[in-house]
N, C-alpha and C positions, 0 to 999 in steps of 0.2 A: 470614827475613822476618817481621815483626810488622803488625799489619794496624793500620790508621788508624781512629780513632774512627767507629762507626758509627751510621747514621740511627736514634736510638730509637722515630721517627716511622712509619719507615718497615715495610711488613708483610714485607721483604724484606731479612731480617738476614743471613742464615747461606747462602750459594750454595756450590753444588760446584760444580767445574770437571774435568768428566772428559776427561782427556788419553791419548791414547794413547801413551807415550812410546817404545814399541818398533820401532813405526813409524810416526811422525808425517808425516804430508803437510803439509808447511811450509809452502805454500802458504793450505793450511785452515788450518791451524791459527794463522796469522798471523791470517786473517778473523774466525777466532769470538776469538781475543785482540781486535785493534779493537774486534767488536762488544762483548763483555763490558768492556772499558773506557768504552765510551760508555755502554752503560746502568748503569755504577755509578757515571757521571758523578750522576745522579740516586737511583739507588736506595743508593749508600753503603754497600753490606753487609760483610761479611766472605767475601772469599772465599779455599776449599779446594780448590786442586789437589789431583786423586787419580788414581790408576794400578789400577787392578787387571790383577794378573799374570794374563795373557791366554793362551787354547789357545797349544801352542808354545813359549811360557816356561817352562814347568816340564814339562818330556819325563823321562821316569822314568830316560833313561840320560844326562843329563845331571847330574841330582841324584844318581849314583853319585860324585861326582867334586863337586859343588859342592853344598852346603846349599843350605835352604830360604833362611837368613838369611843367604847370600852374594846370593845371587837379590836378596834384596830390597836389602839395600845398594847392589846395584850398579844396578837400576831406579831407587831412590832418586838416586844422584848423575845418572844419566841424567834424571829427570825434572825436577829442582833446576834443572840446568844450562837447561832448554828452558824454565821458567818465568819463571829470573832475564832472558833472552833477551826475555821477554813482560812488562816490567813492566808492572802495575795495581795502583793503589793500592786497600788494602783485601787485600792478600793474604797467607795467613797461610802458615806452613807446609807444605808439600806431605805427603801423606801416602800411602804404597802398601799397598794391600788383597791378602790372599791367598785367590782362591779356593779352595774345598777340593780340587776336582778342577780338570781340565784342560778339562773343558767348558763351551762359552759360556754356557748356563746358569747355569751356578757362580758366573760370573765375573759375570755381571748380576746374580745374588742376591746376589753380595755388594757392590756397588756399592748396589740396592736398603735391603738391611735396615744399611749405614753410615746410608744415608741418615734413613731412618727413626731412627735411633738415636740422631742427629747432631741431630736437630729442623734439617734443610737445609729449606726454604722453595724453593729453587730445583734444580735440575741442569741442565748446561749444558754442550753438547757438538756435536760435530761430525759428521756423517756425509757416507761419499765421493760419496752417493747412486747406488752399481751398481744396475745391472739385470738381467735376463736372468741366463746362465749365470755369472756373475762374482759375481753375490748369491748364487747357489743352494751354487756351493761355499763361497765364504768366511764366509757366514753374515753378519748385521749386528748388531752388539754394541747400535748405537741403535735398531735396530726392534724390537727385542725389550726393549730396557730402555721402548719407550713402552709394550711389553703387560704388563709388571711392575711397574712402578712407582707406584706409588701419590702419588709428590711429582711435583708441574710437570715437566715438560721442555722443555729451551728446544733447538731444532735449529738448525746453522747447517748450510747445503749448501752447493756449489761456485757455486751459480748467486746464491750472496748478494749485494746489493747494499743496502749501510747504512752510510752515510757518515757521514750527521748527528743519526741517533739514530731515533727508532720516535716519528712526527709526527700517524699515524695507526695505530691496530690492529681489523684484517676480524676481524668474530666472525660466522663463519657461525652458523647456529640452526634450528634445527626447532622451538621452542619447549616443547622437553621440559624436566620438572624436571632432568634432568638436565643440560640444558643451560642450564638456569636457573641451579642451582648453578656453573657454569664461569662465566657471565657476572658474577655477583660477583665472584667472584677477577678476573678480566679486569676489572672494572673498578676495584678496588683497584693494579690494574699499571699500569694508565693513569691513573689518580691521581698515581701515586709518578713517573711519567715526564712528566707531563704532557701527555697525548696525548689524542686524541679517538678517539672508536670508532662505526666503522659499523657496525650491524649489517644483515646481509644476510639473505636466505630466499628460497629457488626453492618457490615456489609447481608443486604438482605437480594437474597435473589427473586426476579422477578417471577418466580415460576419453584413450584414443591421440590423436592430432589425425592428422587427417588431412586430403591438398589435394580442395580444391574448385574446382570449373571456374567458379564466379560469381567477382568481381571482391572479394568483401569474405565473411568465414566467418559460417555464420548465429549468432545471438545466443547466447550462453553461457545454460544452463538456468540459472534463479535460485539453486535449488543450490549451484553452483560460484559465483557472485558474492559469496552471501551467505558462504562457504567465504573468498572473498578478503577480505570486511570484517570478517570476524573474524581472518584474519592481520593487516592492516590494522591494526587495533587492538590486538594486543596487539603490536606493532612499534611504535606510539605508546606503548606502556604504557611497555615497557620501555625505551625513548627516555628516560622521565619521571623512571625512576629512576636514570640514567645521568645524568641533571639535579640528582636530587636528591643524588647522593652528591658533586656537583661536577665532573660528568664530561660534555664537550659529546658530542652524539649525536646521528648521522640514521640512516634507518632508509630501506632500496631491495629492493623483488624483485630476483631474478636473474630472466636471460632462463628461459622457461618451456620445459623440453624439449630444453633443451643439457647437456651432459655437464661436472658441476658443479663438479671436478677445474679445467675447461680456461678453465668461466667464473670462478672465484678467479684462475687464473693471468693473464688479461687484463687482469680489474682492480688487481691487484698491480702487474702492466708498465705501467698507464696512470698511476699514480701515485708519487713518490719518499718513502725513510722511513716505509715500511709494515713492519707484522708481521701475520701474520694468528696468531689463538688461537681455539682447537676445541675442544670436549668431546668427549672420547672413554672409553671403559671402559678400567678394565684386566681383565688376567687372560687366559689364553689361547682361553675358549670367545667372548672379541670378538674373534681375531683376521682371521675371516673380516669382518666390520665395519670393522675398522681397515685392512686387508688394501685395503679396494676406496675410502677415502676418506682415512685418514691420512696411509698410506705413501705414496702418490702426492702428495698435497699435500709433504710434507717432499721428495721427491724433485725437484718440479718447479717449486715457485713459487720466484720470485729474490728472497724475502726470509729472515728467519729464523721460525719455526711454532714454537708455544707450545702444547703438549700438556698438558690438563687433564683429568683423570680423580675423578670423581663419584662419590659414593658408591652402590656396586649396589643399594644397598636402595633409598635413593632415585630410582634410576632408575624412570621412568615414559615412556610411548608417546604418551598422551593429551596435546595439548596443554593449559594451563594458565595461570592470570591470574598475574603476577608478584606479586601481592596474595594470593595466597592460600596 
């Protein structure tokens, strides 16, 4: 397969598509094909189906008896056969990676540093999203490549629903540089797709709420007000530059004191042809971070999640003016 001219315009040339072709869930892997056809209805890139031989594949007494480069041959014609099944224009060659060892690790490092190597702009994959004891033993090849990876990732889950392409993209924010850095890129994706971006932020108060027996709660210390008009404003800011780059933008609290997980999820269900995109670190000392806001989002919301990772130096706590 030779891939069809691509967007010189666009900031998203070069996608992987990471397949699991050993045991693909046909089902998923039908939905992230759709979905990956519809967003290159606009984005136009070149994409790389890729395989990496996975814990399992390569058992020490198996390769008594079959090569490394039988192994890979014969992934190869398996993985060819499930692509050609999936056409998308723009698709190049499939290609299979070998990790060094048999551990998921491995096998994610070396999806990681193709990636990196490849100059991919995107990765793009599916997870079956398990939970409980079904994660704990199988391990998950995409929750671990979001703590690794240093390029975008794009999740498709069971619960996906993207019919007619990403109309709208949720960018939660805390207003961290580092989440400053994500919302460029995020708005560069919704340039190249056309889409509009809400950005959201739960406003957290400094102090528990608690019920009160009077009819209405007494008056927020100026404090906390002046705390909300400087979110406020810099949710206008960054509306501004989402304007300026040609990218229409509103800007909403979430409800204040609900578990933030479950308010993404609602508003995802209230609306069709969403994605939601997050800044998140990589590397394994955020996995407790990623742990309690990432994973869950990929796992639960019914669109597909856009995993952006910032650079650590420039991560900062403090919020920040988009001007500065």
């Amino acid at each position: 397969m030779e891939a069809s001219s691509t967007n010189t315009t666009s900031p998203f040339r070069r996608i992987l598509w990471a397949i699991d072709a050993s045991e693909p869930d046909t089902a998923l892997e039908n939905k992230t094909a759709s979905v990956l056809r519809t967003l290159n209805q606009s984005l136009n890139a070149s994409i790389e189906p890729v395989h990496v031989l996975r814990p399992g594949e390569q058992d020490s007494a198996g390769l008594l008896f079959r090569t490394a480069a039988d192994n890979s041959r014969e992934t190869e014609k398996r993985l060819s056969g499930f692509v050609e099944k999936h056409p998308i224009p723009g698709t190049v060659t499939p290609r299979v990676l070998a990790a060094e060892t048999g551990s998921l690790a491995k096998a994610v490092g070396s999806l990681v540093r193709y990636a990196q190597s490849s100059n991919a702009d995107l990765i793009v994959l599916s997870t079956r999203g398990r939970t409980g004891m079904a994660r704990w033993f199988l391990g998950s090849f995409a929750e671990l490549l979001l703590l690794e990876s240093t390029v975008p990732v794009f999740i498709v889950n069971p619960k996906t629903e993207f019919l007619a392409g990403p109309r709208q993209i949720i960018f939660p924010t805390d207003f961290s540089d580092e989440s400053k850095e994500a919302y460029r890129f995020t708005l560069r994706f919704a340039r190249a797709l056309s889409s509009r971006v809400l950005l959201v932020h739960q406003f957290e108060l400094p102090y528990q709420p608690v019920a009160y027996p009077m009819a209405a709660p007494p008056v927020l210390p100026e404090t906390v007000l002046n705390m909300e008009r400087q979110q406020s404003a810099l949710g206008a800011e960054w509306v501004a530059l989402a304007r300026k780059e040609g990218v229409e933008a509103e800007f909403e609290f979430l409800s204040v004191g609900r578990d933030l997980v479950s308010e993404l999820r609602d508003l995802v269900a209230r609306t069709s042809g969403t994605l939601v995109s997050l800044a998140s670190r990589s590397g394994r000392v955020a996995s407790m971070i990623l742990g309690s806001v990432t994973r869950r989002l990929v796992r639960e919301v019914p669109c597909p999640v856009l995993v952006l990772h910032a650079e650590e130096s420039k991560a900062q706590t403090q919020p920040r003016s988009m001007t500065a």
